[in-house]
PDB file as gemmi writes it, atoms N, CA and C in Angstrom:
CRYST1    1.000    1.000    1.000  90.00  90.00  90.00 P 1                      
ATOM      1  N   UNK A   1       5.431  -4.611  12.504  1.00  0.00           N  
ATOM      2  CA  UNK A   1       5.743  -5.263  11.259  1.00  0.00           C  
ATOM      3  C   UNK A   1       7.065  -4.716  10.726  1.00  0.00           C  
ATOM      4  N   UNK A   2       8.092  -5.826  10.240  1.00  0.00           N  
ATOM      5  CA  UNK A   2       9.519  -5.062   9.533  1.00  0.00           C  
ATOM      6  C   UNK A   2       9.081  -5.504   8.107  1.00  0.00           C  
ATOM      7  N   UNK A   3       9.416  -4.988   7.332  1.00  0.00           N  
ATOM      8  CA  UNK A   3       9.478  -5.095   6.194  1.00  0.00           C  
ATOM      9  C   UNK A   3      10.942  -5.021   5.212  1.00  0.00           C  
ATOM     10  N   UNK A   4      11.803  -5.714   4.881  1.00  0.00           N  
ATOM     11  CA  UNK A   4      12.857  -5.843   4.209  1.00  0.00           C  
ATOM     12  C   UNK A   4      12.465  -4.577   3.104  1.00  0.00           C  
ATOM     13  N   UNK A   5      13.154  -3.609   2.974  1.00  0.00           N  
ATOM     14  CA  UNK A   5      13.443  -2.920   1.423  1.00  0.00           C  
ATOM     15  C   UNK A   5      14.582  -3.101   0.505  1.00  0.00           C  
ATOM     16  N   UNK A   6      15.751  -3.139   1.067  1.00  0.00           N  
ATOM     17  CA  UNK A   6      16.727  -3.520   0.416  1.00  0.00           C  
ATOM     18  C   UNK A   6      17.661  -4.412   1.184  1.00  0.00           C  
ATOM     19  N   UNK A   7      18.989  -4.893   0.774  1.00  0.00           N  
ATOM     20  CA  UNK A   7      19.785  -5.284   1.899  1.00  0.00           C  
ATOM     21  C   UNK A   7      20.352  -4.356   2.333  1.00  0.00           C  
ATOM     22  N   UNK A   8      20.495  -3.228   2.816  1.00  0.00           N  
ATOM     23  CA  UNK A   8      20.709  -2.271   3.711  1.00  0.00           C  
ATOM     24  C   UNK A   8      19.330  -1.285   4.884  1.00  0.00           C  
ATOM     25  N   UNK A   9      18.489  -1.387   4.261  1.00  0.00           N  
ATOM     26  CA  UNK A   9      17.328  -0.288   4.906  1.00  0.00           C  
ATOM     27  C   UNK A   9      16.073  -1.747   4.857  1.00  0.00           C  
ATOM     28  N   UNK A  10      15.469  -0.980   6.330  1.00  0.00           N  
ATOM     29  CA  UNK A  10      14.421  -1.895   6.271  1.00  0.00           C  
ATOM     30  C   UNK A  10      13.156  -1.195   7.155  1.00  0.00           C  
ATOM     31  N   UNK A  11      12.032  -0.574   6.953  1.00  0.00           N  
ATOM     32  CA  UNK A  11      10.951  -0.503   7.013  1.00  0.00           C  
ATOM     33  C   UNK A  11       9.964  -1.131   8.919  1.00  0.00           C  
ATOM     34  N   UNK A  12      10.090  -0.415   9.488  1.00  0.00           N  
ATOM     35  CA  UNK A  12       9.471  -0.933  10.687  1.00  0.00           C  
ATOM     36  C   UNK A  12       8.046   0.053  10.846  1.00  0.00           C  
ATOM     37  N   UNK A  13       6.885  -0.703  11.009  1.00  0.00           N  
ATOM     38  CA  UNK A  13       5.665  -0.033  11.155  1.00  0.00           C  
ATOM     39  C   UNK A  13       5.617   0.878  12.257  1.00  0.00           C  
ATOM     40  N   UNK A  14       5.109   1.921  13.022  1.00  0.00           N  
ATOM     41  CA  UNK A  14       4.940   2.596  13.816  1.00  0.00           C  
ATOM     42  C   UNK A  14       3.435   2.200  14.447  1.00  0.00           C  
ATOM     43  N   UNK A  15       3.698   1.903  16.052  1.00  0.00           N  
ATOM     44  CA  UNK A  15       2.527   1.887  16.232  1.00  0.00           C  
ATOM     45  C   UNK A  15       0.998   2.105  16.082  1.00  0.00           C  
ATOM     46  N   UNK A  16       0.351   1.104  16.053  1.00  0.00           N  
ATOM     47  CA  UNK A  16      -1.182   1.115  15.033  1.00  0.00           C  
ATOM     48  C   UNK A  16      -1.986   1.579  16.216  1.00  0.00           C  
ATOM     49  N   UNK A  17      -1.673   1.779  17.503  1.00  0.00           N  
ATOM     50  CA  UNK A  17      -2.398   1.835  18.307  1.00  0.00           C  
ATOM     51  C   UNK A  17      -2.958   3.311  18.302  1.00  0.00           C  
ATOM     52  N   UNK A  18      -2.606   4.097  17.622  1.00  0.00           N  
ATOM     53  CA  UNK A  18      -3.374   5.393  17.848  1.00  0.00           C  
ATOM     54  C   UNK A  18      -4.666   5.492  16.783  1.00  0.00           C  
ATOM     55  N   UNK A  19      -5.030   4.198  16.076  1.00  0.00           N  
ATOM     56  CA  UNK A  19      -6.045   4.443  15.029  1.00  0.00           C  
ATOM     57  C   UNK A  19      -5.954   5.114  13.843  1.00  0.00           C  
ATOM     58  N   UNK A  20      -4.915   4.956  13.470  1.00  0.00           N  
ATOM     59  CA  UNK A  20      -4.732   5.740  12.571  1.00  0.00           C  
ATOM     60  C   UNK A  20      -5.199   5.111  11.394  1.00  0.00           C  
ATOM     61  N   UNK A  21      -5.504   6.116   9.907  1.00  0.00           N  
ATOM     62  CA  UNK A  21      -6.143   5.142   9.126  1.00  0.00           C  
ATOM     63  C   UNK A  21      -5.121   4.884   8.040  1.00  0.00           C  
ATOM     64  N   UNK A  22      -4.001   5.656   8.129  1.00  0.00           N  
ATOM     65  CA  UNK A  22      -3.142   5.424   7.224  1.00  0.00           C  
ATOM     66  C   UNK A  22      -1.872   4.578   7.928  1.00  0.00           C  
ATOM     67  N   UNK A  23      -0.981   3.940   7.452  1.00  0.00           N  
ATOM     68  CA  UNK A  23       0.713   3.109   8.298  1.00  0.00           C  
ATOM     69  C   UNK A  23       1.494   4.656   8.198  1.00  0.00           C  
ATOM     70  N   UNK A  24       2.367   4.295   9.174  1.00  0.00           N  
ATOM     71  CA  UNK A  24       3.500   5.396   8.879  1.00  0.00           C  
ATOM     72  C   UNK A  24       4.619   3.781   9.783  1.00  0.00           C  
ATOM     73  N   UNK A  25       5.785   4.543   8.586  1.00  0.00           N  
ATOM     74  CA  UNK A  25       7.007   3.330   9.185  1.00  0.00           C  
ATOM     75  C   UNK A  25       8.239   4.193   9.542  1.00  0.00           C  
ATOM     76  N   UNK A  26       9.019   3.335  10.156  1.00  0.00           N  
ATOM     77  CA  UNK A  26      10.460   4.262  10.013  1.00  0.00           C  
ATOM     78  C   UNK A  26      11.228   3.475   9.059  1.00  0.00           C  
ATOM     79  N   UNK A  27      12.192   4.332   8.722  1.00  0.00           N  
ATOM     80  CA  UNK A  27      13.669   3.762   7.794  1.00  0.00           C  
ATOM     81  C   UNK A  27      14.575   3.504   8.401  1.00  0.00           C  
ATOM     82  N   UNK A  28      14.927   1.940   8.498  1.00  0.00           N  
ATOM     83  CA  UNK A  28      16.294   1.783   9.488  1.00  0.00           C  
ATOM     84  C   UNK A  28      17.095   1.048   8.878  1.00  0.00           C  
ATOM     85  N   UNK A  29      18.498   1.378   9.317  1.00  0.00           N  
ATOM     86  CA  UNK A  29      19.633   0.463   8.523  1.00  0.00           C  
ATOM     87  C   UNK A  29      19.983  -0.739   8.835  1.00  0.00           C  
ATOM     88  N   UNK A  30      19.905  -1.460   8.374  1.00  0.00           N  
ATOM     89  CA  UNK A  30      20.461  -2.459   8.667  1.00  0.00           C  
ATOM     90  C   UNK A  30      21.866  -3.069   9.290  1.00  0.00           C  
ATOM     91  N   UNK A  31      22.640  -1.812   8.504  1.00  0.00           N  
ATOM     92  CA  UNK A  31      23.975  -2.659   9.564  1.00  0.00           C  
ATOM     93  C   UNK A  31      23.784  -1.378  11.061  1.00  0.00           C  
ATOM     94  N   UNK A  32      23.505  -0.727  10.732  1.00  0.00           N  
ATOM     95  CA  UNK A  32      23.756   0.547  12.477  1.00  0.00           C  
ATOM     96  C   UNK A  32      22.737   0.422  13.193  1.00  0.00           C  
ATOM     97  N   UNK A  33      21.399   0.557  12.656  1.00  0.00           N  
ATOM     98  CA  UNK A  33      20.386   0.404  13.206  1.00  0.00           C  
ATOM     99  C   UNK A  33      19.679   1.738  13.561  1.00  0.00           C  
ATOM    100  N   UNK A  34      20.472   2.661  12.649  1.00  0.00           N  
ATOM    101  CA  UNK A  34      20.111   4.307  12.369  1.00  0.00           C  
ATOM    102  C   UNK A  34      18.375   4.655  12.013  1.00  0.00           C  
ATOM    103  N   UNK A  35      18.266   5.222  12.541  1.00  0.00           N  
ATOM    104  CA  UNK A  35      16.886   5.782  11.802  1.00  0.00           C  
ATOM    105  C   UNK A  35      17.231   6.650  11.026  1.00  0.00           C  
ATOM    106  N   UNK A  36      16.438   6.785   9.573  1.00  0.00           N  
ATOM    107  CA  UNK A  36      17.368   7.478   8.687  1.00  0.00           C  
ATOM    108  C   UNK A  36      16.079   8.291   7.812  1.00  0.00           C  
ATOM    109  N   UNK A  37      15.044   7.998   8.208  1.00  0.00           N  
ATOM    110  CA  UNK A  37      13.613   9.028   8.118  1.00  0.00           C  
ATOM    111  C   UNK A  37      12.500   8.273   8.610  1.00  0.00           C  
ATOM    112  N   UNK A  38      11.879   8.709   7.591  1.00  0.00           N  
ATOM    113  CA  UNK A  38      10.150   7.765   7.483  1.00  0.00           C  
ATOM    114  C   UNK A  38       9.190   8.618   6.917  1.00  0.00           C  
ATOM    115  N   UNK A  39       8.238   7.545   6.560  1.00  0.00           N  
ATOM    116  CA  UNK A  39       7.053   7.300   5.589  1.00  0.00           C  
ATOM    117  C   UNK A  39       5.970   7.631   5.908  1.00  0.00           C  
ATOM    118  N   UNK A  40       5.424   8.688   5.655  1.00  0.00           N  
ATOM    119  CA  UNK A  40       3.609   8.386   6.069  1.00  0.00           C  
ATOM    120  C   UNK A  40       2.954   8.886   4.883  1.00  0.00           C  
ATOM    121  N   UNK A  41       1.560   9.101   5.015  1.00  0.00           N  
ATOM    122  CA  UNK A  41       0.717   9.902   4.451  1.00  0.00           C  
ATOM    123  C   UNK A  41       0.399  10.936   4.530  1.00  0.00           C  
ATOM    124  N   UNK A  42       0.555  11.769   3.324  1.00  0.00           N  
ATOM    125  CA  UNK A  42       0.422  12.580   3.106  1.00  0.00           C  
ATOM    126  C   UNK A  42      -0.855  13.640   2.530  1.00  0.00           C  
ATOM    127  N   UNK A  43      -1.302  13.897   3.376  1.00  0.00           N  
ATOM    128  CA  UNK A  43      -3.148  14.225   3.068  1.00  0.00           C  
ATOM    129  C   UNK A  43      -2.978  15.220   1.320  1.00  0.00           C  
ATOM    130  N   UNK A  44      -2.598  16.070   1.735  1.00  0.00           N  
ATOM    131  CA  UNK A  44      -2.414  17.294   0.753  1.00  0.00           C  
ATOM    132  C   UNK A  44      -2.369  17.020  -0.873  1.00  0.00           C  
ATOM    133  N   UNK A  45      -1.010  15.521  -0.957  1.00  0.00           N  
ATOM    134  CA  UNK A  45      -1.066  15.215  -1.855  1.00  0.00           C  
ATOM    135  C   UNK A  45      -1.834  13.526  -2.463  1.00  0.00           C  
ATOM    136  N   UNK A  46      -2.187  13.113  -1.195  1.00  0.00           N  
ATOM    137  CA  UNK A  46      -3.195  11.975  -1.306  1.00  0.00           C  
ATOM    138  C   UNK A  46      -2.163  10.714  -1.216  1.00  0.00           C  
ATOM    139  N   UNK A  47      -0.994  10.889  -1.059  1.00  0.00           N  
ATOM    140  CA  UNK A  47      -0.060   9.523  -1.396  1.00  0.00           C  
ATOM    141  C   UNK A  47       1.193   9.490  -0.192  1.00  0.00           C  
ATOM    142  N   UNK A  48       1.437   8.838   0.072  1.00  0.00           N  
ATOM    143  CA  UNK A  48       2.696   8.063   0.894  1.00  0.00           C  
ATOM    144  C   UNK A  48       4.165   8.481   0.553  1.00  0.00           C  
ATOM    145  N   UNK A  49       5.047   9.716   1.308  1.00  0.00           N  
ATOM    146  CA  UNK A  49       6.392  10.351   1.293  1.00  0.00           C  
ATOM    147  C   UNK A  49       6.944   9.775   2.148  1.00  0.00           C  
ATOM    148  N   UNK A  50       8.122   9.864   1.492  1.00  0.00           N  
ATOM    149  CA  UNK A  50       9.684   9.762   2.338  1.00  0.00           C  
ATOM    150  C   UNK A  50       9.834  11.061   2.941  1.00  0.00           C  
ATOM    151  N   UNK A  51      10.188  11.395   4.426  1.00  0.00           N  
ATOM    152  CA  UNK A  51      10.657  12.332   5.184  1.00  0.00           C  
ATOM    153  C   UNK A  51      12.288  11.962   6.012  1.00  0.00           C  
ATOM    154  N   UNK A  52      13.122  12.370   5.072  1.00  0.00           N  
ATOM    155  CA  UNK A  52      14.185  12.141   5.579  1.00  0.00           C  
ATOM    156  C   UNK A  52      14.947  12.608   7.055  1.00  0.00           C  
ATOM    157  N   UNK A  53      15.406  12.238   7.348  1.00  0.00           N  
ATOM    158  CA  UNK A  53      16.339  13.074   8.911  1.00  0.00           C  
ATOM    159  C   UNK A  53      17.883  13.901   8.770  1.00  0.00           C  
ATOM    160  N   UNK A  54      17.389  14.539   9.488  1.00  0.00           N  
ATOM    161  CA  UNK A  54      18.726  15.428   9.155  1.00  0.00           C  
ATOM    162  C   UNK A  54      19.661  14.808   8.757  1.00  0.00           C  
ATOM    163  N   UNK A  55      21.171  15.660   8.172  1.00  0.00           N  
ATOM    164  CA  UNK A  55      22.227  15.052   8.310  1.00  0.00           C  
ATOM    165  C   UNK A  55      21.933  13.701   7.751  1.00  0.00           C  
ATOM    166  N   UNK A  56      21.533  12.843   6.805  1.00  0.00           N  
ATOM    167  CA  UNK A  56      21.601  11.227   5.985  1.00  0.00           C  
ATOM    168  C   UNK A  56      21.250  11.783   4.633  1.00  0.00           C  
ATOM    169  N   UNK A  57      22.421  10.720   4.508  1.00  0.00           N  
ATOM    170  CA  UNK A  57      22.630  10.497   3.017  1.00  0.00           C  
ATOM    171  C   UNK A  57      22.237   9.311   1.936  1.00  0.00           C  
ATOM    172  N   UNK A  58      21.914   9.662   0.887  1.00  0.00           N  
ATOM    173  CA  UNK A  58      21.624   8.270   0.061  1.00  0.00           C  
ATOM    174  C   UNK A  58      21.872   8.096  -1.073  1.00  0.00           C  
ATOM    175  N   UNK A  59      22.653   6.924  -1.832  1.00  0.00           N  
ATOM    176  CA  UNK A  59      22.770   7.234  -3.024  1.00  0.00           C  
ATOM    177  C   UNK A  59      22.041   6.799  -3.759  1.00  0.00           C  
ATOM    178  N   UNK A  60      21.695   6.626  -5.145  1.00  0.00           N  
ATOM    179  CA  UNK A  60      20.706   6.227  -6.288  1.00  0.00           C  
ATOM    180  C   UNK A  60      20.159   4.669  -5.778  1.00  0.00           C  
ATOM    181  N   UNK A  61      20.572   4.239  -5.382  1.00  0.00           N  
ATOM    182  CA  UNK A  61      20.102   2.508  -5.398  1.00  0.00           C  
ATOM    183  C   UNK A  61      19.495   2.341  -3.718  1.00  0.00           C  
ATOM    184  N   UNK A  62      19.578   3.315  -2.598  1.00  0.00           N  
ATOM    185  CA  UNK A  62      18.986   3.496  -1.845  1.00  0.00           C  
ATOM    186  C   UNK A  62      17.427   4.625  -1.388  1.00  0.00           C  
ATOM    187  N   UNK A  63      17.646   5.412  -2.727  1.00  0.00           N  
ATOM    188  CA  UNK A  63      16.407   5.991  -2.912  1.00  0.00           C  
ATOM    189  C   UNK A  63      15.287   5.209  -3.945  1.00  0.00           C  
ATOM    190  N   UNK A  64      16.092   4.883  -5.061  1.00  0.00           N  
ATOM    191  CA  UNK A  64      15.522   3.641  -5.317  1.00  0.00           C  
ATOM    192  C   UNK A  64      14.299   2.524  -4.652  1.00  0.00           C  
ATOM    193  N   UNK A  65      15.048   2.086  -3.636  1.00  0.00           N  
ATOM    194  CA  UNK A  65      14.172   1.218  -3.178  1.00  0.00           C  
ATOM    195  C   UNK A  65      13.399   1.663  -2.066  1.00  0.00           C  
ATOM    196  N   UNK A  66      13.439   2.716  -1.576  1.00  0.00           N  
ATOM    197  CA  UNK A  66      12.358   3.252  -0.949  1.00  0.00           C  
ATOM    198  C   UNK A  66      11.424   3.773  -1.911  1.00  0.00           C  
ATOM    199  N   UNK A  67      12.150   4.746  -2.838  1.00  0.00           N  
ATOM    200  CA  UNK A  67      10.595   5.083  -3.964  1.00  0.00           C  
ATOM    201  C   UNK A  67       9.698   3.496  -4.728  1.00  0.00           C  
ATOM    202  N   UNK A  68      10.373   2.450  -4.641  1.00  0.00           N  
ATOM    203  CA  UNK A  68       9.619   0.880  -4.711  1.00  0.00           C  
ATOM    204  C   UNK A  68       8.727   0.733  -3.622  1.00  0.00           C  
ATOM    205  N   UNK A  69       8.980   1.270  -2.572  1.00  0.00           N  
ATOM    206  CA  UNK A  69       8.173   1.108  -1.334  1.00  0.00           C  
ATOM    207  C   UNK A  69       7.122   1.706  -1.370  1.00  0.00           C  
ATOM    208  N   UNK A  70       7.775   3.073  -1.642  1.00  0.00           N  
ATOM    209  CA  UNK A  70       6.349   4.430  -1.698  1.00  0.00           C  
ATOM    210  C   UNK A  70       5.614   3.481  -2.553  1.00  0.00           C  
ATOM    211  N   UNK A  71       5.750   3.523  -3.809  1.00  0.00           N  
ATOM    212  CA  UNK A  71       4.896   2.827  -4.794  1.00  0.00           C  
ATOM    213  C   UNK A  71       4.124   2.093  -4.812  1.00  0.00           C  
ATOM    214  N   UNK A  72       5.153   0.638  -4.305  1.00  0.00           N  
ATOM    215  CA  UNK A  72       4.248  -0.449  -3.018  1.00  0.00           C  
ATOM    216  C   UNK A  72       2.703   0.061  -2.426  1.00  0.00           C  
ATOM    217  N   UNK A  73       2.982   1.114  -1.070  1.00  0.00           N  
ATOM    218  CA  UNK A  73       2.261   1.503  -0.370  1.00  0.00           C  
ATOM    219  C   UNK A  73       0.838   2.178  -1.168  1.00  0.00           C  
ATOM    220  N   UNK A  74       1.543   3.112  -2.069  1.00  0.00           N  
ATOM    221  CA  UNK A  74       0.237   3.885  -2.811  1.00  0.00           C  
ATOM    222  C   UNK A  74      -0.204   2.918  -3.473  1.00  0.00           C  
ATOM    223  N   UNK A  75      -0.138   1.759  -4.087  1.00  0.00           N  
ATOM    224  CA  UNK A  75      -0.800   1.085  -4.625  1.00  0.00           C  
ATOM    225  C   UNK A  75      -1.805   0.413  -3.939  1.00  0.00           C  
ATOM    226  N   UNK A  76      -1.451   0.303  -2.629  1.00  0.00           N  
ATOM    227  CA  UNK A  76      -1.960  -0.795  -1.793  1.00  0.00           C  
ATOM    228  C   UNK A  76      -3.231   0.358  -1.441  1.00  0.00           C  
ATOM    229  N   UNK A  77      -2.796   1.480  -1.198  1.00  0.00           N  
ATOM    230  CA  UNK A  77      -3.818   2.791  -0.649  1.00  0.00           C  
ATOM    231  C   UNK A  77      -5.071   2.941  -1.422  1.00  0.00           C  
ATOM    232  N   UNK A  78      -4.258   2.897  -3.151  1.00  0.00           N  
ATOM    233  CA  UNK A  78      -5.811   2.965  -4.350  1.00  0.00           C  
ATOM    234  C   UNK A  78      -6.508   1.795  -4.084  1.00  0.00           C  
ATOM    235  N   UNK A  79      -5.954   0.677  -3.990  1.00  0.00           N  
ATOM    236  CA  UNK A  79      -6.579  -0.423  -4.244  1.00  0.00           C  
ATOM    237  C   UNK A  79      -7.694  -0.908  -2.813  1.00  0.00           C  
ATOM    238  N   UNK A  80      -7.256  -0.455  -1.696  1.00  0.00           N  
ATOM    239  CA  UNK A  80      -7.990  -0.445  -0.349  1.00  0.00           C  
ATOM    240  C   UNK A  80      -9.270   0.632  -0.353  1.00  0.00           C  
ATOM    241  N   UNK A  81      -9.125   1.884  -1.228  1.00  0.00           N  
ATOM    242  CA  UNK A  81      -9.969   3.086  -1.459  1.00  0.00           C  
ATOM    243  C   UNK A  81     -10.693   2.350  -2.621  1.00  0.00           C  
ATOM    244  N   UNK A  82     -10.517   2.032  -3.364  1.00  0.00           N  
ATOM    245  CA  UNK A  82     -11.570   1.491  -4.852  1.00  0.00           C  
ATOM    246  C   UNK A  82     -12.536   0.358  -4.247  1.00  0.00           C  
ATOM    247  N   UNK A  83     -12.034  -0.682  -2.815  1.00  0.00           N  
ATOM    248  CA  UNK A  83     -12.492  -1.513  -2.584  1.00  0.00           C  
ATOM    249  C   UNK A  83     -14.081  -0.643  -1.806  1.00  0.00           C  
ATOM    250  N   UNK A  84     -13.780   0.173  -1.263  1.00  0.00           N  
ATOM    251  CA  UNK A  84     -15.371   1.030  -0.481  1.00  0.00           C  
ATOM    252  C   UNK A  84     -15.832   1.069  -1.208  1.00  0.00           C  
TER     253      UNK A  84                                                      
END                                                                             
């Protein structure tokens, strides 16, 4: 699954095939095609982080719309957990 985040970065799922119960995605750019972190879950604190990669940079309107994403995701997480 890709998922558009902004017009620069865009969201690709990581294989579901290991069962996992949470998504983890990567962050890729749109014009290079850089991987530039990724997303999973985070047990410890119960919610969905950005793990950046070395060496990348971002400015306000690209953290931005990944913290829209995180948000996205944890919402989708309470709302899938309230449904049990």
């Amino acid at each position: 699954m890709i998922e558009l985040i902004s017009d620069y970065i865009h969201a690709t799922e990581f294989d579901a095939s290991d069962k996992r119960k949470t998504k983890k995605f990567q962050i890729i750019s749109n014009s290079s095609g850089a991987v530039l972190g990724w997303v999973g879950w985070y047990g410890a604190w119960r919610q969905y982080v950005f793990n950046p990669c070395n060496d990348t940079l971002f400015n306000h309107g690209c953290l931005d719309s990944i913290s829209d994403f995180l948000v996205q995701l944890n919402e989708m997480q309470r709302a899938n957990r309230e449904k049990k």
